[in-house]
C-alpha positions in Angstrom: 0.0 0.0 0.0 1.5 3.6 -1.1 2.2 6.0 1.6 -0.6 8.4 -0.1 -3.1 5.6 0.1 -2.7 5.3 3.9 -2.5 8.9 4.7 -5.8 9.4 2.6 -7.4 6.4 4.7 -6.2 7.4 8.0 -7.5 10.6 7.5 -11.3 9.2 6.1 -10.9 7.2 9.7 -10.2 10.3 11.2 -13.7 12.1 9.5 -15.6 9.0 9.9 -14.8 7.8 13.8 -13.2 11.4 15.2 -10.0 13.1 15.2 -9.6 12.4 19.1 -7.9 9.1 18.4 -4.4 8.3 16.5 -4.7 6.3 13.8 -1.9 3.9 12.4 -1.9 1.2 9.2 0.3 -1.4 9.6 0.7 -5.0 8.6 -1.1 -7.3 10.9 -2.0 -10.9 11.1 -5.1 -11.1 9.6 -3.4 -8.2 6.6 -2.8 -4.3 6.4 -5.3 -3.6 9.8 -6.1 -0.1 10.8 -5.1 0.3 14.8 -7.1 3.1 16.6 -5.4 4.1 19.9 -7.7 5.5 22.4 -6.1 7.0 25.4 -8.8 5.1 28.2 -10.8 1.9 28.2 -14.0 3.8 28.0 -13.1 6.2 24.7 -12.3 2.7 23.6 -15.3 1.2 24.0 -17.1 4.5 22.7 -14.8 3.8 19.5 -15.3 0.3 19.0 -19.5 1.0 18.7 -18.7 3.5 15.5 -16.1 1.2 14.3 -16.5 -1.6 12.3 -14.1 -5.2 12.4 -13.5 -4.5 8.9 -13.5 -1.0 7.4 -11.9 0.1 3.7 -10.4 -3.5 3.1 -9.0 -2.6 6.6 -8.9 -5.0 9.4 -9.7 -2.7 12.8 -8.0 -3.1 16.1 -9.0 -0.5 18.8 -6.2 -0.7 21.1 -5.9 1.5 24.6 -3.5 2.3 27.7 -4.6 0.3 30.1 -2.6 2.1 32.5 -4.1 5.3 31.8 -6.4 6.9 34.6 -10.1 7.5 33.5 -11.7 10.7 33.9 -14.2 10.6 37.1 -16.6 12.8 36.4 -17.0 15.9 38.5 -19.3 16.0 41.3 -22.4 18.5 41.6 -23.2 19.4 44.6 -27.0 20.7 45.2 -26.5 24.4 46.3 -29.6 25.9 48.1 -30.7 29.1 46.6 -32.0 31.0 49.7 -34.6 33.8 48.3 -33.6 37.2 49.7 -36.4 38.3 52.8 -38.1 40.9 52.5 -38.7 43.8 55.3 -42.5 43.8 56.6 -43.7 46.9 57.6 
């Protein structure tokens, strides 16, 4: 596969499943296989759902740092809105 021909495929990955993710063609074992590396398990997982086992002739791999610390999401805490009191004559 030319260089050109990757770059353009890499980069219809890129449109198709987001530019968030690297993208990599390289010779596999089942043939040329597009690896997308998402930084956590759950962008992986997010990923794999848009992502098909074989895309453009392309075997997929969505691979992921397993070492890599999730986000937690933040915590809202309920504030009380007190309503201002009024003077009573």
């Amino acid at each position: 596969m030319k260089d050109l021909d990757r770059q353009t495929l890499m980069l219809k990955a890129k449109i198709e499943f987001g530019p968030r993710y690297e993208y990599t063609i390289r010779n596999g074992g089942l043939g040329p296989t597009l690896f997308i590396d998402a930084v956590t398990r759950t962008e992986a997982t997010k990923v794999r759902k848009l992502a098909p086992t074989e895309w453009e002739g392309l075997y997929v791999m969505v691979i992921y740092n397993s070492t890599a610390e999730e986000e937690k999401p933040k915590k809202v805490e309920d504030k009380i809105v007190k309503k201002p009191e009024t003077a009573e004559s």
